[in-house]
PyMOL Python script that loads the backbone (N, CA, C, O; Angstrom):
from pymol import cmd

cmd.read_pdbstr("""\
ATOM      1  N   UNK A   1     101.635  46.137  71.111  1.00  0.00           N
ATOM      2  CA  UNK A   1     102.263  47.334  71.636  1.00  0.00           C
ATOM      3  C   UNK A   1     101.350  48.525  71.339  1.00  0.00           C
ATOM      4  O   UNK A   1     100.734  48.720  70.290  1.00  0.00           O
ATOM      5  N   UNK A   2     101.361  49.100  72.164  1.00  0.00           N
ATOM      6  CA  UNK A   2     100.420  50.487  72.139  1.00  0.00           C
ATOM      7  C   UNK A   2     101.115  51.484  71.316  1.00  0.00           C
ATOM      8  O   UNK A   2     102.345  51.472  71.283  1.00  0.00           O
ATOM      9  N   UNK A   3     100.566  52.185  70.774  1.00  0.00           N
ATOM     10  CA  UNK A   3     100.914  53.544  70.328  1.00  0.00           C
ATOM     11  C   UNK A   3     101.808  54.582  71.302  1.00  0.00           C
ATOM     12  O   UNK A   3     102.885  55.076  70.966  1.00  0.00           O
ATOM     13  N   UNK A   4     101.035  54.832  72.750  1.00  0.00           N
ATOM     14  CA  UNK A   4     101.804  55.305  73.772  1.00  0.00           C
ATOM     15  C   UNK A   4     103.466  54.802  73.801  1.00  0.00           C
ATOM     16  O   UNK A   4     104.493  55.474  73.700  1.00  0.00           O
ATOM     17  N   UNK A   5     103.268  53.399  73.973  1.00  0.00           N
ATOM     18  CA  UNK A   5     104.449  52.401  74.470  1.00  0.00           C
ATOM     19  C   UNK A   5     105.608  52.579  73.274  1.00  0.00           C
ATOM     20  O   UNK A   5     106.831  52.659  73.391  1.00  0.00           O
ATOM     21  N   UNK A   6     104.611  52.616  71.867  1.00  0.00           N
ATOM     22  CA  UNK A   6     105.991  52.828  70.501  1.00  0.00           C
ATOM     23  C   UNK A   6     106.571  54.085  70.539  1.00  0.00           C
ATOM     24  O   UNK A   6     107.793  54.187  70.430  1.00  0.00           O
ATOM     25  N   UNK A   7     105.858  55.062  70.681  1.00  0.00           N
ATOM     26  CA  UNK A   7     106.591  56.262  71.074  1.00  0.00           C
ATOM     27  C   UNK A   7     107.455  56.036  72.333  1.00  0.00           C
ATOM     28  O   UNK A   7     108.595  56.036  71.868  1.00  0.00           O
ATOM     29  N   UNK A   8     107.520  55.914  73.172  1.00  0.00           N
ATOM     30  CA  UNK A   8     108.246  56.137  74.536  1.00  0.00           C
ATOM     31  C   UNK A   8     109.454  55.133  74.418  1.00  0.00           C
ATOM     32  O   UNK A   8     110.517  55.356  74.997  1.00  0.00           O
ATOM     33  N   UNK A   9     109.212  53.868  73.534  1.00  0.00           N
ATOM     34  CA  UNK A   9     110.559  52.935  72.847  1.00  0.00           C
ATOM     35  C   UNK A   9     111.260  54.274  71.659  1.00  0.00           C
ATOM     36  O   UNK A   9     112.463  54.497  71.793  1.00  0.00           O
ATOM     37  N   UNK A  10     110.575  55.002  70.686  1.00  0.00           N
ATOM     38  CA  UNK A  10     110.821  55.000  70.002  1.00  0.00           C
ATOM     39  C   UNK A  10     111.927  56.607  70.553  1.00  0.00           C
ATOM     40  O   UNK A  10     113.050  56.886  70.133  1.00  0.00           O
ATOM     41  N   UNK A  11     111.081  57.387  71.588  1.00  0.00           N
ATOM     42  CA  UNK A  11     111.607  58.405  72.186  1.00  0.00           C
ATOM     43  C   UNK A  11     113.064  57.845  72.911  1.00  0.00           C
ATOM     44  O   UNK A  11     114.147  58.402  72.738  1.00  0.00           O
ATOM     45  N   UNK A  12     112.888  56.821  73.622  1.00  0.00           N
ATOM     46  CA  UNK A  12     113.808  55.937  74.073  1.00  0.00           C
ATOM     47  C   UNK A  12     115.045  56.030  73.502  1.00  0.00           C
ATOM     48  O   UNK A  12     116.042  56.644  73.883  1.00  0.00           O
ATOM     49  N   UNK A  13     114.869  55.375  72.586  1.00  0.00           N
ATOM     50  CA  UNK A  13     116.474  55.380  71.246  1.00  0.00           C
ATOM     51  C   UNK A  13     117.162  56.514  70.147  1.00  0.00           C
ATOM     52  O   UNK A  13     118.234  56.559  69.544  1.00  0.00           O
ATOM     53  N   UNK A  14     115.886  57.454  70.227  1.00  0.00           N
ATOM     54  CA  UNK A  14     116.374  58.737  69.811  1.00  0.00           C
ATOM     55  C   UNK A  14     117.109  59.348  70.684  1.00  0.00           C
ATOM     56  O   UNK A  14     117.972  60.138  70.303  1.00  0.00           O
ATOM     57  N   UNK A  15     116.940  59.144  71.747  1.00  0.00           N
ATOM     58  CA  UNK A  15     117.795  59.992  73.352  1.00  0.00           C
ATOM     59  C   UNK A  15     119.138  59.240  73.540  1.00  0.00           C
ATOM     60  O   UNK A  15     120.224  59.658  73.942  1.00  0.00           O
ATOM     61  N   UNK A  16     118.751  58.021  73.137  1.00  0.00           N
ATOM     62  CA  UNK A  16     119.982  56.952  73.157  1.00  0.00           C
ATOM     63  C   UNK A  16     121.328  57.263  71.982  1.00  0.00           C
ATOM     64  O   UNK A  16     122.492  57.138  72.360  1.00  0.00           O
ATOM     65  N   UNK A  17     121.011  57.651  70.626  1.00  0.00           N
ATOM     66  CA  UNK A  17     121.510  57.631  70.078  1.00  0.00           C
ATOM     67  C   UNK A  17     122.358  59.177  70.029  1.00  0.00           C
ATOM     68  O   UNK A  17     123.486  59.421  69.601  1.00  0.00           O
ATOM     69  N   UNK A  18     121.400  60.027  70.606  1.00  0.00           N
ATOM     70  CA  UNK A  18     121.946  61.423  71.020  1.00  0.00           C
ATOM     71  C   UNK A  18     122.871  61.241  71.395  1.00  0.00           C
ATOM     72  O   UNK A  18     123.809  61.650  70.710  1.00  0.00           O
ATOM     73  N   UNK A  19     123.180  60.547  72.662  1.00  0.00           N
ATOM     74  CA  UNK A  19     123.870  60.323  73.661  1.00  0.00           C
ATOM     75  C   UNK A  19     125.145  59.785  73.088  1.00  0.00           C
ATOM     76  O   UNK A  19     126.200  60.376  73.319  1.00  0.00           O
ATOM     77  N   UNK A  20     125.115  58.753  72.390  1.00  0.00           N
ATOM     78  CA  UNK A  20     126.016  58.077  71.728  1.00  0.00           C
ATOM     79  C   UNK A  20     127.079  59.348  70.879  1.00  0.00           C
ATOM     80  O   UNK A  20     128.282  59.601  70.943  1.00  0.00           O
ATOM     81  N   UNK A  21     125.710  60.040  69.958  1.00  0.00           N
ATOM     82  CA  UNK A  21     126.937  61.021  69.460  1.00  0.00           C
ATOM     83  C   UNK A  21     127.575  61.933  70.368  1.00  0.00           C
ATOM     84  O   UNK A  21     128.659  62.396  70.013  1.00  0.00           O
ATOM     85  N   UNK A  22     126.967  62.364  71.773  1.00  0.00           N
ATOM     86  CA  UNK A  22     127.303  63.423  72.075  1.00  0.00           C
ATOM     87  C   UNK A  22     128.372  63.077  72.940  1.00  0.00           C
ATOM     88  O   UNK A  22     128.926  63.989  73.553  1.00  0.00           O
ATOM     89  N   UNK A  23     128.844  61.618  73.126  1.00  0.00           N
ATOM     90  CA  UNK A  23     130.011  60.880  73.732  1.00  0.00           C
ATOM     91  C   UNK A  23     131.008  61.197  72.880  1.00  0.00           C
ATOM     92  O   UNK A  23     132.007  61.852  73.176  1.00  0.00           O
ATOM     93  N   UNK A  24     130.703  60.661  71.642  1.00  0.00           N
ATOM     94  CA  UNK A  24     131.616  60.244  70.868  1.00  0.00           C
ATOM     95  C   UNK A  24     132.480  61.635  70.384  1.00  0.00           C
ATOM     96  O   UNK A  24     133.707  61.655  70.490  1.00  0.00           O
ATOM     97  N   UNK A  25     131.847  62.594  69.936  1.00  0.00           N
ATOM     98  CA  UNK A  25     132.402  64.438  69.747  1.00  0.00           C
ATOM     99  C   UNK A  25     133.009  64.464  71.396  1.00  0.00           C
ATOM    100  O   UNK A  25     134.148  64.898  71.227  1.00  0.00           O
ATOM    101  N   UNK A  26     132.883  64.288  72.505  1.00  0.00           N
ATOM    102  CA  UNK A  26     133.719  64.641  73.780  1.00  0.00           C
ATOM    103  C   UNK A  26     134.791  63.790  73.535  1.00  0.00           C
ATOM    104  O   UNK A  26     135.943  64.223  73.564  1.00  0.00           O
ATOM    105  N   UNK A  27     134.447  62.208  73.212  1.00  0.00           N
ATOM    106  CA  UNK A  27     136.022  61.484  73.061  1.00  0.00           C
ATOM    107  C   UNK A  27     136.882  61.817  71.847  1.00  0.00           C
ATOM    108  O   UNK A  27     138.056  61.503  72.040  1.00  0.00           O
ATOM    109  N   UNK A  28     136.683  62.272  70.842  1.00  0.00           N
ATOM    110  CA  UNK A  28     137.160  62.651  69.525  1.00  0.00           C
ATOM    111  C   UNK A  28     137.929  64.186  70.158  1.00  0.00           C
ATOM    112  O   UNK A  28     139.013  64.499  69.665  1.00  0.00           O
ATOM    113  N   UNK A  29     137.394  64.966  71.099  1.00  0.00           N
ATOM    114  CA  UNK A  29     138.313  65.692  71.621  1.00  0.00           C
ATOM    115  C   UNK A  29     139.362  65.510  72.416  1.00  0.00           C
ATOM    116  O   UNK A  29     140.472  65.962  72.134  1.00  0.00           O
ATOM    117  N   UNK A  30     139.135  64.892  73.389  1.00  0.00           N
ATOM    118  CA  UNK A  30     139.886  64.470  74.664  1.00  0.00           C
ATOM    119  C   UNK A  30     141.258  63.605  73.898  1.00  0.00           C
ATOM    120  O   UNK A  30     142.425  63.667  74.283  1.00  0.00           O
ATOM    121  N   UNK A  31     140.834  62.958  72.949  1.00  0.00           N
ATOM    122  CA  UNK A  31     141.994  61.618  72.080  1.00  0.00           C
ATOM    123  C   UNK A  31     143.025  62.985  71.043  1.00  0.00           C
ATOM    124  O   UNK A  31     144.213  62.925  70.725  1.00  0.00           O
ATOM    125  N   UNK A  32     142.269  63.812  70.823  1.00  0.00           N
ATOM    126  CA  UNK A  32     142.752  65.185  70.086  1.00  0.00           C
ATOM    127  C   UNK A  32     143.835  65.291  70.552  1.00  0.00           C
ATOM    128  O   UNK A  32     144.774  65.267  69.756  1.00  0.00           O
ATOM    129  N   UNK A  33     144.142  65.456  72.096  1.00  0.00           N
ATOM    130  CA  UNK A  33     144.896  66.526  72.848  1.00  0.00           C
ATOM    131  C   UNK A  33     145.695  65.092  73.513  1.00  0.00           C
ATOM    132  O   UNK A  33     146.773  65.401  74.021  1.00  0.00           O
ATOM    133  N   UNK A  34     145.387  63.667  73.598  1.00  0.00           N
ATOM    134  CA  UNK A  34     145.763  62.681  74.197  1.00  0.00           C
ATOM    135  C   UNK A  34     145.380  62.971  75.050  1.00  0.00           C
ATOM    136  O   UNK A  34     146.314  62.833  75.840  1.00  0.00           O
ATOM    137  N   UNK A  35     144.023  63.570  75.913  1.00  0.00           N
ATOM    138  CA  UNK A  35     143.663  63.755  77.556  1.00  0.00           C
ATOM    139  C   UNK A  35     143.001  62.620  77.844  1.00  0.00           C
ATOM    140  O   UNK A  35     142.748  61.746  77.016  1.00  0.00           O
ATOM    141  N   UNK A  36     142.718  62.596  78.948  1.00  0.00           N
ATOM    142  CA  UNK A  36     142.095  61.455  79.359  1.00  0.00           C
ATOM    143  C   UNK A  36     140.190  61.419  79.671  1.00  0.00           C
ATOM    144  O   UNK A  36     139.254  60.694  79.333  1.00  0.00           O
ATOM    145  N   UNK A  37     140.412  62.838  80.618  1.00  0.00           N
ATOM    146  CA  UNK A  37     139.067  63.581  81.169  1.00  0.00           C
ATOM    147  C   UNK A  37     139.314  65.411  80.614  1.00  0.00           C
ATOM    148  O   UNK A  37     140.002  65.893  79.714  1.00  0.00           O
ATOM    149  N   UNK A  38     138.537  65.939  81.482  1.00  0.00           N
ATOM    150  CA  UNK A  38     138.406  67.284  81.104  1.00  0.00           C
ATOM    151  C   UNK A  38     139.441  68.027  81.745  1.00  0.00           C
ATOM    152  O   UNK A  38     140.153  68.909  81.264  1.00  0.00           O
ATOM    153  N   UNK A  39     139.421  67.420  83.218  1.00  0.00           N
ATOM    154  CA  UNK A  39     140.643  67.754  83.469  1.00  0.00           C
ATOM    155  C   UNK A  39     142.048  67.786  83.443  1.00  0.00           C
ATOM    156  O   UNK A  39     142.884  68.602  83.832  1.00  0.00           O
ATOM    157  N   UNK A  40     142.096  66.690  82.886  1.00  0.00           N
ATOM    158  CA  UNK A  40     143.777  65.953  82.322  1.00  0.00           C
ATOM    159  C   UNK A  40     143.499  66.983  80.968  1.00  0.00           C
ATOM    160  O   UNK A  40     144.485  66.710  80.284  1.00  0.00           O
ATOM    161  N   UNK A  41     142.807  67.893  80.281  1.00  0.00           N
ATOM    162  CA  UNK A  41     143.061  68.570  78.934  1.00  0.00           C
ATOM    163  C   UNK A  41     142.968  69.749  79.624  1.00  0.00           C
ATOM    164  O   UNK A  41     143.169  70.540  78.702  1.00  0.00           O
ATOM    165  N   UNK A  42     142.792  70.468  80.673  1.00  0.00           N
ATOM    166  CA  UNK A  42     142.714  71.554  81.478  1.00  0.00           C
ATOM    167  C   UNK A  42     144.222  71.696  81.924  1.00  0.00           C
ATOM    168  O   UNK A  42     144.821  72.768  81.834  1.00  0.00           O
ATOM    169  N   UNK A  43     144.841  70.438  82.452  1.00  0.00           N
ATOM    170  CA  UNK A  43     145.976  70.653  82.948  1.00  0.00           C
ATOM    171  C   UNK A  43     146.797  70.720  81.982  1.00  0.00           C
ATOM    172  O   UNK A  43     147.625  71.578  82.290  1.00  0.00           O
ATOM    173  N   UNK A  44     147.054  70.244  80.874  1.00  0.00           N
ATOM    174  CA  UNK A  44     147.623  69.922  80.097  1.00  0.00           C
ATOM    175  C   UNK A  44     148.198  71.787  79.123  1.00  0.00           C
ATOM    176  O   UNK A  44     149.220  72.396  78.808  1.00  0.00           O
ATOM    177  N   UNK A  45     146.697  71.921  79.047  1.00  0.00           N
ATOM    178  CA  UNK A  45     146.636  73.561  78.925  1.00  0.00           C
ATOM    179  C   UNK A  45     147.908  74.194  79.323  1.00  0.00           C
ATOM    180  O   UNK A  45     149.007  74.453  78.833  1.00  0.00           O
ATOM    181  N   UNK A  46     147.067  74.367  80.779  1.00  0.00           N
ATOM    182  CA  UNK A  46     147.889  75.063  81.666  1.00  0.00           C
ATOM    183  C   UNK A  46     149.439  74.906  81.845  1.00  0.00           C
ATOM    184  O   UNK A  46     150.251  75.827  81.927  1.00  0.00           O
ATOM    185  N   UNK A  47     149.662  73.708  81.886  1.00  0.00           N
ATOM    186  CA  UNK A  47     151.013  73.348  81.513  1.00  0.00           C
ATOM    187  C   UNK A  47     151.997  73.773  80.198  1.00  0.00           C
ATOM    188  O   UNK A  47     153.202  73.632  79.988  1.00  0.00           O
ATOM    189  N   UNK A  48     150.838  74.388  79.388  1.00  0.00           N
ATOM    190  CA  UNK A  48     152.137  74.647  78.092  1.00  0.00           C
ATOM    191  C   UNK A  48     152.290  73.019  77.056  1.00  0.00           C
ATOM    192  O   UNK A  48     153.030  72.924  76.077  1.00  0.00           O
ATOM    193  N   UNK A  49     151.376  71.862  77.603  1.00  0.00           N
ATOM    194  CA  UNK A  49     151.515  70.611  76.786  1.00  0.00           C
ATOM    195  C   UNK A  49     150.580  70.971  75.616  1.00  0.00           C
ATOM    196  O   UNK A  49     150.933  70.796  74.450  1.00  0.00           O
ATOM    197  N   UNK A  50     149.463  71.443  75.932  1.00  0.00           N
ATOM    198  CA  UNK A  50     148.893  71.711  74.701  1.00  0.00           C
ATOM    199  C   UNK A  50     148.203  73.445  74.522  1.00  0.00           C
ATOM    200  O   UNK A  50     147.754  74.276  75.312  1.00  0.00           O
ATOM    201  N   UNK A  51     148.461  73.378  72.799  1.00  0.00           N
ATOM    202  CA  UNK A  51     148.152  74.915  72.810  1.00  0.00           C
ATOM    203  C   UNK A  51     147.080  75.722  73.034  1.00  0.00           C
ATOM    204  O   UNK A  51     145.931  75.292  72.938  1.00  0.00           O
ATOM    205  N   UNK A  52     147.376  77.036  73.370  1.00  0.00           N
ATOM    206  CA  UNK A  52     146.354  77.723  74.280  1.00  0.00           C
ATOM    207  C   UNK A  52     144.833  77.654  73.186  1.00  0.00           C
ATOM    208  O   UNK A  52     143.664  77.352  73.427  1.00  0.00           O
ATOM    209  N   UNK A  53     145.367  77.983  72.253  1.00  0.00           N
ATOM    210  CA  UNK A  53     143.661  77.941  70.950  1.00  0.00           C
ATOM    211  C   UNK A  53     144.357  77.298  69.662  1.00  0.00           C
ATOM    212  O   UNK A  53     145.344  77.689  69.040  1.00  0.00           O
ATOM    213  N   UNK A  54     143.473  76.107  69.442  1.00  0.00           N
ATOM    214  CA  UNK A  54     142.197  75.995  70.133  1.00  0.00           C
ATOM    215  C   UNK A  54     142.156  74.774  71.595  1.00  0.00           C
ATOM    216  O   UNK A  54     141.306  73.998  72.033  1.00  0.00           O
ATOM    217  N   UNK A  55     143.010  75.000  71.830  1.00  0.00           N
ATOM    218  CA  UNK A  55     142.657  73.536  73.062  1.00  0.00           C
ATOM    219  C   UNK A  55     142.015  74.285  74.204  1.00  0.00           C
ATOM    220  O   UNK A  55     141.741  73.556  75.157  1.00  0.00           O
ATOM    221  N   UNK A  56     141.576  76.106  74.408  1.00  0.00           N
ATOM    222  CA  UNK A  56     140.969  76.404  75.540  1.00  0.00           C
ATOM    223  C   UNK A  56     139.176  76.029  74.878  1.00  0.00           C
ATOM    224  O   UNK A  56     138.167  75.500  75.344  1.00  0.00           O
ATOM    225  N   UNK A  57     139.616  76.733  73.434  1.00  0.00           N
ATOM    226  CA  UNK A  57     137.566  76.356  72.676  1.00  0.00           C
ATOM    227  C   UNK A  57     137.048  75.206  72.676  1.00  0.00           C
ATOM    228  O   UNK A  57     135.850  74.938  72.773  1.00  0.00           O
ATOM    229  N   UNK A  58     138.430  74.088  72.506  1.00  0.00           N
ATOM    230  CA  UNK A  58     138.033  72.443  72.541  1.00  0.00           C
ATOM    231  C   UNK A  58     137.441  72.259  74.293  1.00  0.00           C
ATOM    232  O   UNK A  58     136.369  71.927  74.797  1.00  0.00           O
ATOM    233  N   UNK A  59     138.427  72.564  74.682  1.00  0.00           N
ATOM    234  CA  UNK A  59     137.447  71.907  76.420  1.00  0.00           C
ATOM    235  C   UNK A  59     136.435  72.608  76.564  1.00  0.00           C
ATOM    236  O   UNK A  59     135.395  71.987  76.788  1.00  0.00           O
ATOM    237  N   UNK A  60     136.358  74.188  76.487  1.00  0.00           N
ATOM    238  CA  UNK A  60     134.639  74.462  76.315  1.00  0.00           C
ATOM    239  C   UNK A  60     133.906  73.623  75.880  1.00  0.00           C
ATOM    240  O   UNK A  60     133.074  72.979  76.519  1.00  0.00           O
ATOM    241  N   UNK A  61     134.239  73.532  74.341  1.00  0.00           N
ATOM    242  CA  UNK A  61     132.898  73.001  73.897  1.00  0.00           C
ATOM    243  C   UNK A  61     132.585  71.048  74.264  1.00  0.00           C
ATOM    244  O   UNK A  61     131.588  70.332  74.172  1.00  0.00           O
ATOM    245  N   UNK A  62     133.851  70.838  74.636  1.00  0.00           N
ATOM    246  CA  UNK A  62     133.866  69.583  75.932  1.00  0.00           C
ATOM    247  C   UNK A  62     133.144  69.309  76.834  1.00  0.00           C
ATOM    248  O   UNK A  62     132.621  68.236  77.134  1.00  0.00           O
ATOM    249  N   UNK A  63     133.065  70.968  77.614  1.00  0.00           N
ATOM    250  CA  UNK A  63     132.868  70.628  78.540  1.00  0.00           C
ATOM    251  C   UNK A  63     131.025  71.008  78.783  1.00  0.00           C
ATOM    252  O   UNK A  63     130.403  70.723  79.806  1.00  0.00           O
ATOM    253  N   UNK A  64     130.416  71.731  77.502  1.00  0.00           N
ATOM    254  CA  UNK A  64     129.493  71.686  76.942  1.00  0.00           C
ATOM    255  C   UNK A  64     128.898  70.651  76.735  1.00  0.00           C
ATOM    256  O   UNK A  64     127.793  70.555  77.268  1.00  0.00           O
ATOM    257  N   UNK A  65     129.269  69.796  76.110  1.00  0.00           N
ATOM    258  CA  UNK A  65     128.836  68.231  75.646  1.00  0.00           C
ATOM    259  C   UNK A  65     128.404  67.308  76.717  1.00  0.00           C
ATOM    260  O   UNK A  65     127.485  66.496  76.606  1.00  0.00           O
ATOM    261  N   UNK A  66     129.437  67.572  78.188  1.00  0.00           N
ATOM    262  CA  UNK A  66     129.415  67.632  79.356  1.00  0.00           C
ATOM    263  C   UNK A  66     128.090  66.929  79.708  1.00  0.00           C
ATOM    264  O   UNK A  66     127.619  65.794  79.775  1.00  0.00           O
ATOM    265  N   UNK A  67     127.655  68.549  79.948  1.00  0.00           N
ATOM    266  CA  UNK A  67     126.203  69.090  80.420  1.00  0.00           C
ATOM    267  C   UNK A  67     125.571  68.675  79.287  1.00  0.00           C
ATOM    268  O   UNK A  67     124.383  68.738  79.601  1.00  0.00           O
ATOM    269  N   UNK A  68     125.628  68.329  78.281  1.00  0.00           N
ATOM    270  CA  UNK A  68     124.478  67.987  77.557  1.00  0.00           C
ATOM    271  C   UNK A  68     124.684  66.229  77.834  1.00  0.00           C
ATOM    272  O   UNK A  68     123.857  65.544  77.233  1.00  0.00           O
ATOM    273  N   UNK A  69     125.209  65.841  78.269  1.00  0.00           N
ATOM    274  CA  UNK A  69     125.150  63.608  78.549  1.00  0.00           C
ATOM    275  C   UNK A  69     124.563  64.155  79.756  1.00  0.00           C
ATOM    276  O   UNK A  69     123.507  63.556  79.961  1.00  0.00           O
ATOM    277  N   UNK A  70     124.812  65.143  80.759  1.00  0.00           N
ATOM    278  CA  UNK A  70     123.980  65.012  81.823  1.00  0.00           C
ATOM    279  C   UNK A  70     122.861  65.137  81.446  1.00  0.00           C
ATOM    280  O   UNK A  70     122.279  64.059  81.564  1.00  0.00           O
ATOM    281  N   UNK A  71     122.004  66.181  80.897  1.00  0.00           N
ATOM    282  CA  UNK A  71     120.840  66.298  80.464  1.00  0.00           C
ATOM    283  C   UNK A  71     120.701  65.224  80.064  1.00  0.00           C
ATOM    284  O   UNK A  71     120.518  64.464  81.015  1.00  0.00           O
ATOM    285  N   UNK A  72     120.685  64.597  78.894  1.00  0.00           N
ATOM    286  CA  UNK A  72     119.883  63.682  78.469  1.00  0.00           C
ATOM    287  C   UNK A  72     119.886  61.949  79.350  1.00  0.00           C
ATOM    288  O   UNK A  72     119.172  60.946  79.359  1.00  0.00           O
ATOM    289  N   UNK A  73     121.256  62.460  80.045  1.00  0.00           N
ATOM    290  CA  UNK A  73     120.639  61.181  80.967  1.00  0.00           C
ATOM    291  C   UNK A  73     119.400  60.977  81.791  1.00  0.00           C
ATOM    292  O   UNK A  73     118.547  60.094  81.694  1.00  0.00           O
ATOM    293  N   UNK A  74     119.532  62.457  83.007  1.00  0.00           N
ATOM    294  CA  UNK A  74     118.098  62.629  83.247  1.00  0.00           C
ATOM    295  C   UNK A  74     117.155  62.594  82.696  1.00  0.00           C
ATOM    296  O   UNK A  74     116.197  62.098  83.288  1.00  0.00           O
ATOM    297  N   UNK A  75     116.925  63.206  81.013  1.00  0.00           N
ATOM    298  CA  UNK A  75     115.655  62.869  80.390  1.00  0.00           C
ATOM    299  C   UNK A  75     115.298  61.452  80.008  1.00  0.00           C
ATOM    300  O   UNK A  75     114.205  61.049  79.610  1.00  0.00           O
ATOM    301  N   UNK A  76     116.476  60.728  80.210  1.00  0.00           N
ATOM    302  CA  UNK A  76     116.215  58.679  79.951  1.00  0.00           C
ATOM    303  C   UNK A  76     115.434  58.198  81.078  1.00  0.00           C
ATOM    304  O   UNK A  76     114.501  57.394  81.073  1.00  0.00           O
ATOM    305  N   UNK A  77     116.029  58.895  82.154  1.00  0.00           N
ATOM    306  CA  UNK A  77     115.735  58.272  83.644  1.00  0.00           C
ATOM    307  C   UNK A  77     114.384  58.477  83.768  1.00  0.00           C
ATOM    308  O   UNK A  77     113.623  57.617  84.211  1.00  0.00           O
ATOM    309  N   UNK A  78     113.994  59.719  83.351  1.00  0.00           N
ATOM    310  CA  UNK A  78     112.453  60.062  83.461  1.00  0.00           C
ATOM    311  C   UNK A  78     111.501  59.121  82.599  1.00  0.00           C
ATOM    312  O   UNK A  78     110.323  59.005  82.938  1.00  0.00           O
ATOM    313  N   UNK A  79     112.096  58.316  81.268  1.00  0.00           N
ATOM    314  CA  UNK A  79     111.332  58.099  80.568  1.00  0.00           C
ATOM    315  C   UNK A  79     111.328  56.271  81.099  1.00  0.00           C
ATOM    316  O   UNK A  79     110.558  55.474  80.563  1.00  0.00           O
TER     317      UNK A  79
END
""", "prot")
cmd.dss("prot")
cmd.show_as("cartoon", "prot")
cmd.util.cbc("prot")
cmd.orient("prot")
């Protein structure tokens, strides 16, 4: 194995494992509120099922986490 190739495995599973946590903090929210998606904790909101703060800062930063599995998916795809 090349040097190139151990890095790009090794870049590989660091992105992988990102990913893993940055799942796992979105599901540790969503199971918070019993939602399902972002939107089932949006509606839920809105509905008066769950309370306004912190369940409006939780789906932010949800929906933050979001955009960050998108990012790093694209940066897998590239690699």
């Amino acid at each position: 194995m090349t040097e190139s190739e151990l890095f790009r495995q090794a870049t590989i599973s660091f992105m992988r494992e990102k990913k893993r946590q940055t799942l796992q903090l979105k599901l540790e929210i969503l199971a918070r509120y019993g939602a399902l998606s972002l939107e089932d904790l949006e509606s839920r909101i809105a509905k008066g099922q769950v309370v306004e703060h912190p369940g409006w800062e939780d789906l932010i930063v949800a929906e933050n986490l979001t955009t960050r599995l998108h990012e790093l998916n694209a940066y897998l795809s590239r690699l």
